[in-house]
C-alpha positions as CSV (number, residue, x, y, z in Angstrom):
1,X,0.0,0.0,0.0
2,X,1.6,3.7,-0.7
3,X,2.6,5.7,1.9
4,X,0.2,8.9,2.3
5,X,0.9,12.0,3.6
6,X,-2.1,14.3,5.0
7,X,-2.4,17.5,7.2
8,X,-2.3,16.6,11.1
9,X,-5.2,17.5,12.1
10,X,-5.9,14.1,14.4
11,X,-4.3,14.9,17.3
12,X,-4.5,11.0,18.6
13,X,-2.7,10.2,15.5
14,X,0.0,13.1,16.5
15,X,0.5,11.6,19.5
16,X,1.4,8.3,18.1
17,X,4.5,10.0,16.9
18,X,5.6,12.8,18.9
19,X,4.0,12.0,22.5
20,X,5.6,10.0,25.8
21,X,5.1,7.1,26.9
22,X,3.8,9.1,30.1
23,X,1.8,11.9,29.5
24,X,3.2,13.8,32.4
25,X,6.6,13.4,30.9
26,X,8.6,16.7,29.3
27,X,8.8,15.7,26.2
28,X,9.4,18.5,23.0
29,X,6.1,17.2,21.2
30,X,7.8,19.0,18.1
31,X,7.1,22.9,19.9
32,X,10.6,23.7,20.2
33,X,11.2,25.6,17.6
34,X,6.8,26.2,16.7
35,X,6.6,28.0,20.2
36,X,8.2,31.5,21.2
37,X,10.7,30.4,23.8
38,X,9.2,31.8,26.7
39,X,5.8,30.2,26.0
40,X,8.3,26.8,25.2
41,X,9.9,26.9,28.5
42,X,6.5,27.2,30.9
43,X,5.1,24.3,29.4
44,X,5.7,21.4,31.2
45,X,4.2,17.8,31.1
46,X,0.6,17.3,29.7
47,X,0.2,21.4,29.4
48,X,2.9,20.5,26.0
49,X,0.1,17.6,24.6
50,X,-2.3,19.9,25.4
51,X,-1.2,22.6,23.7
52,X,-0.2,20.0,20.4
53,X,-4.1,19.6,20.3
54,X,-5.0,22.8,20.4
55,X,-2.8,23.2,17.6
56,X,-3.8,20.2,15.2
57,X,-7.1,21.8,15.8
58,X,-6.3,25.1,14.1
59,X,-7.4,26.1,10.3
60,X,-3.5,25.5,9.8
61,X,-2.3,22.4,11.9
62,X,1.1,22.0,13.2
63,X,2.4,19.7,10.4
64,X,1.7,16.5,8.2
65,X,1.9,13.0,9.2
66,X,2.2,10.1,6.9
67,X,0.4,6.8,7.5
68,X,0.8,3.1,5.4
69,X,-2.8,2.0,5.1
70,X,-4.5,2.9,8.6
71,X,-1.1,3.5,10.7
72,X,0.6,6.5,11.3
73,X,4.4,6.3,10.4
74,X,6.0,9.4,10.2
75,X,5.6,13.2,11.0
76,X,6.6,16.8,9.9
77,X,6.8,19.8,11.2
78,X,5.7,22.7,8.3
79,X,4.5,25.9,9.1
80,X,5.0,29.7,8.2
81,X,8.3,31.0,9.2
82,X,6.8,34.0,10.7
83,X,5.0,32.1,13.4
84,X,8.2,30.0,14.4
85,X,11.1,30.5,16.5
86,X,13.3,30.8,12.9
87,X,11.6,34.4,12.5
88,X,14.5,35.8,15.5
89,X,17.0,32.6,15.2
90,X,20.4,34.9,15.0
91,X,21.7,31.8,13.7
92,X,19.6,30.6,10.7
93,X,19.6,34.1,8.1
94,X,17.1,34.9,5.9
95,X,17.7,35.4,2.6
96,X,15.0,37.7,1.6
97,X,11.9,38.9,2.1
98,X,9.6,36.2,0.9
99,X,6.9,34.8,3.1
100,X,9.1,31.7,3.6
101,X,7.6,28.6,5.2
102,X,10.1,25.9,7.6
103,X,9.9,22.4,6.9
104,X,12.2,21.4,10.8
105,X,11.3,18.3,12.1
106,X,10.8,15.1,10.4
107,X,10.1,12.0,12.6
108,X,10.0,8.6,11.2
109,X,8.5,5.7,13.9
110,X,10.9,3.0,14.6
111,X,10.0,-0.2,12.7
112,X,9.6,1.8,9.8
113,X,12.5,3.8,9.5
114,X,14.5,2.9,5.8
115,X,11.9,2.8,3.8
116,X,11.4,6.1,2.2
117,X,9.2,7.7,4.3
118,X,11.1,10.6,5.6
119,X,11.0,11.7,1.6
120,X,7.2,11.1,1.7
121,X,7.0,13.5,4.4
122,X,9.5,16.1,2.9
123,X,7.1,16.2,-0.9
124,X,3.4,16.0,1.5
125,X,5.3,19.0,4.1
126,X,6.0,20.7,0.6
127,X,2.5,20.1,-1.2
128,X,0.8,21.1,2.0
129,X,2.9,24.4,2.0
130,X,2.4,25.0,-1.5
131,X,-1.8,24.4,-0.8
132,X,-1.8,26.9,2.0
133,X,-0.1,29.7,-0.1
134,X,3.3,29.1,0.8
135,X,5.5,30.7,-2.1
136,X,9.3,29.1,-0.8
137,X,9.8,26.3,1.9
138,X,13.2,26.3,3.6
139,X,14.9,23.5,5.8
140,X,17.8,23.6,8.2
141,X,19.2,20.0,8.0
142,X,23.0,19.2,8.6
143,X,25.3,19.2,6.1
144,X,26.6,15.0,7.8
145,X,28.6,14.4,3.8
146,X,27.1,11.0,4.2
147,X,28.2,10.5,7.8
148,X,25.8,8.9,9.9
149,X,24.2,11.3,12.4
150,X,22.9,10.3,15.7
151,X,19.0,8.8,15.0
152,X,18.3,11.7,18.3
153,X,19.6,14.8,16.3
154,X,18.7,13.1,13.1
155,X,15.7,14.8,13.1
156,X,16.4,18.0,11.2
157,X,16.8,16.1,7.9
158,X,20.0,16.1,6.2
159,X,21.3,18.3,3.4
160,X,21.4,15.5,0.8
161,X,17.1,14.6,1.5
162,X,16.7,18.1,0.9
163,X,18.4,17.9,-2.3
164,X,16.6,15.0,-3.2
165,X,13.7,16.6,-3.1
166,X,14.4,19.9,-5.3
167,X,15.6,22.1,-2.6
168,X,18.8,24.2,-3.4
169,X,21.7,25.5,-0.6
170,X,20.6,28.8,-0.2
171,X,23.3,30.0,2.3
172,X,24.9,28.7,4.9
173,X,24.1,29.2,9.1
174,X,25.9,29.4,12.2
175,X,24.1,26.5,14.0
176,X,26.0,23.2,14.2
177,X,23.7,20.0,15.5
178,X,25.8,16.5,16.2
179,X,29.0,17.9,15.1
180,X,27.4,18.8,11.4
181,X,27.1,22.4,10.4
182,X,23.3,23.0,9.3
183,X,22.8,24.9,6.2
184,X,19.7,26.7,4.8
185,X,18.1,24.7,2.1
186,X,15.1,26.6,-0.1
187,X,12.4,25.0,-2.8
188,X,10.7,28.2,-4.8
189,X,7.5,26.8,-5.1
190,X,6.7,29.2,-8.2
191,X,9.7,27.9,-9.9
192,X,9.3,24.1,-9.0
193,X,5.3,23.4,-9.9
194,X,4.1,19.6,-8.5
């Protein structure tokens, strides 16, 4: 069965991929980086699964999760740049103006991992960008030349995904994750038509 990749609005489905094994645990449920850092750092415990669901029940949820057949696989954080943390990051630039969107986070469930489905995720992050009026999508994965990076920090993507699916090195960034320098990755959705 194909892998399909649709917006996450089903917060129990969410939770399948980014929530704890105990809810009370302090866990990043992907708000890291979706979250201005004071409103990050008061959440603790359930208040963080709570706030996911308020989120997934938004016109514009929090991201895109792909499922094989009935299961949920994998996950992706996509979502205007000017409602994330990236918008003051002194450490990822922007290049211009545009109303850029960030593709940050893509989660693929263990058992699963290997087959694809982090590329699934990247094109259904990109298509649902590109629905919502998104006119560029950017990335910040690490620049790992092939080296393996830690499956924890592995998260971001690396540069050769992004490459794989159309994006171009748009400039490079200050932040370094595992040892890998990240780099700013861009997809001009006018340019690059589905």
């Amino acid at each position: 069965m194909p892998i399909e990749v649709r917006a996450a609005a089903e917060f129990d489905d969410v939770r399948q991929v980014l929530g704890p094994k105990r809810p009370d645990a302090n866990v990043c449920w992907c708000l890291s980086y979706r979250l201005p850092s004071k409103e990050n750092r008061t959440l603790l415990g359930e208040d963080r699964g709570m706030r996911v669901q308020q989120l997934c029940g938004e016109d514009l949820p929090p991201g895109v999760l792909a499922y094989d057949g009935d299961e949920v696989v994998g996950w992706a954080a996509v979502h205007p740049r000017a409602d994330t943390s990236f918008a003051r990051n002194r450490k990822i630039p922007h290049v211009d103006d545009a109303d850029a969107w960030s593709v940050w986070c893509i989660r693929v469930k263990p058992g699963h991992r290997g087959k694809g489905i982090s590329h699934h995720l990247l094109a259904g992050a990109v298509d649902f960008a590109r629905a919502n009026g998104a006119p560029v999508v950017e990335g910040y994965p690490v620049d790992n030349q092939g080296k393996k990076v830690d499956l924890t920090m592995a998260y971001v993507g690396t540069r050769s995904l992004f490459e794989r699916g159309g994006f171009v090195k748009a400039a490079d960034t200050d932040s370094v994750l595992n040892g890998f320098p990240r780099v700013l990755m861009r997809l001009d959705l006018g340019a690059n038509p589905r």
